[in-house]
N, C-alpha and C positions, 0 to 999 in steps of 0.2 A: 504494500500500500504506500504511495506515493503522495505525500501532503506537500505541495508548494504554498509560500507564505505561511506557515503552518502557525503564524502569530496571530493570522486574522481568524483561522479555523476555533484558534484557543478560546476567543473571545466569545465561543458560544458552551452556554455550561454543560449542556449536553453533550458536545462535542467534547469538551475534557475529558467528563466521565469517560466516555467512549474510548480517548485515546490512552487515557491510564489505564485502561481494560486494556485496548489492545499493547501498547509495552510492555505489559507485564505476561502475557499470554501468546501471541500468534507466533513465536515460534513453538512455541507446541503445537502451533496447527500448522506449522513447515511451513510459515510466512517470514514475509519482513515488513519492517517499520519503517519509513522513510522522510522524517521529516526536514522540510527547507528553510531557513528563512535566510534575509540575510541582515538581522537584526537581531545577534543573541541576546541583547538585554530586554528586548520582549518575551524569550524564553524561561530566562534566569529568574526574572521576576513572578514568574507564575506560579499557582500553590502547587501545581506540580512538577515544577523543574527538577525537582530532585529524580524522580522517575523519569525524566527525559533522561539527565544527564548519565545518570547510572544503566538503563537499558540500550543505547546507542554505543555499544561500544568502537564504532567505527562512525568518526567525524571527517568528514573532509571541509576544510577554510579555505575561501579565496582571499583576496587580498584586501585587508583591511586599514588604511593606515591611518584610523579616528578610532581601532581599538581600543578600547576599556581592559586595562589590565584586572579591574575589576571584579569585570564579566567575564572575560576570559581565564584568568590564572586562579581568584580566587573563592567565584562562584561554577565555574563550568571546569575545575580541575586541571586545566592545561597549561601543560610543563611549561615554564619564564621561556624556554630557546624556543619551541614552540610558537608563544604568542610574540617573540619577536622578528622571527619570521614573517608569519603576517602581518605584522605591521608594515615589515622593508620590504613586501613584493610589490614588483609594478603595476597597478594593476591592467597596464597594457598588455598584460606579456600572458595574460591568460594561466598563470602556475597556481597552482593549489598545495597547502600540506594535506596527508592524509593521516589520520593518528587513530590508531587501533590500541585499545586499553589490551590489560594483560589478561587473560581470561583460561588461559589452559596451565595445568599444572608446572610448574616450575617454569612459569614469566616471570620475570619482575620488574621488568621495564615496558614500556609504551613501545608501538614498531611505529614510526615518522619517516614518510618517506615524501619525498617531492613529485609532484603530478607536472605535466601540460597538456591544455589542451587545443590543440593544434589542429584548426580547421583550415587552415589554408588551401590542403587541398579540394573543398567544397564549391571555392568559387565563386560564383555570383550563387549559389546556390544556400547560402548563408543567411542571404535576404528572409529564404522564407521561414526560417528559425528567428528572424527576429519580434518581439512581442510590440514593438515600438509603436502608439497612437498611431502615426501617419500611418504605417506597414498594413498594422490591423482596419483602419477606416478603408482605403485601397482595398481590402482583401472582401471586404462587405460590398463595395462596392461592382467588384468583378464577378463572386461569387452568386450563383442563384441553390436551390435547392435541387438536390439530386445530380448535381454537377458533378462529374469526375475531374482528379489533379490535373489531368491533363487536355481540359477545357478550360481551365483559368491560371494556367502555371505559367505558360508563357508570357502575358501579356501582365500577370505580377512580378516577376523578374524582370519583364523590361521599365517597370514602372516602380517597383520598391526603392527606397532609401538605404 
């Protein structure tokens, strides 16, 4: 299960409930939990950040550099080199940490490894990955019902931002 903004989904108390249900439980039902945001102190703050923070063992950060050591190091557990990496990445440069807690018998450390994500070979075709107001207006606009990708891909590629 994939939650993007996963701050605004929190804001509903039902949806809490739910999602503390589901951290605590759907890999017993051979699930995953997947929440986004890109605002941890909307997380950290919530009555259940603790269940976030401790059922996600596998974080990945993009590049932050208005990080809250805060938020990061002293409410979400992440190691000082850690949160100063995201701070220093570009965030031109598309790199992420990925930080896996220690979970199997004899870990004792976090595994931090460096990502990119490198779409360059995509092309113009990158456009239509973008969420951007103009992309999306354009895309309402070209798009009718029942349309397939390739009745309005073209003439949104020659016309996206």
């Amino acid at each position: 299960m994939f939650m993007d903004e996963f701050w605004k989904w929190l804001a509903d108390v039902e949806f809490s409930r739910f999602s503390l249900n589901m951290l605590k439980v759907i890999r017993k039902l051979n699930g995953i939990f997947v929440p986004a945001t890109q605002s941890p102190d909307e997380i950290v703050k919530h009555p259940i950040a603790p269940a976030i923070i401790e059922q996600c063992s596998t974080q990945i950060f993009l590049a932050n550099p208005k990080a809250s050591r805060a938020d990061y190091v002293e409410k979400m557990k992440v190691p000082e080199s850690v949160y100063d990496i995201v701070r220093n990445l570009d965030p031109g440069e598309r790199s992420m940490v990925v930080l896996k807690t220690p979970l199997r018998a004899g870990e004792t450390r976090p595994f931090v490894a460096m990502a990119k994500m490198d779409l360059s070979g995509l092309g113009k075709l990158t456009k239509m990955l973008s969420g951007s107001e103009d992309n999306l207006k354009l895309f309402d606009t070209l798009y009718l019902e029942g349309m397939q990708p390739d009745d309005w891909k073209a003439a949104f590629l020659e016309q996206a931002l």
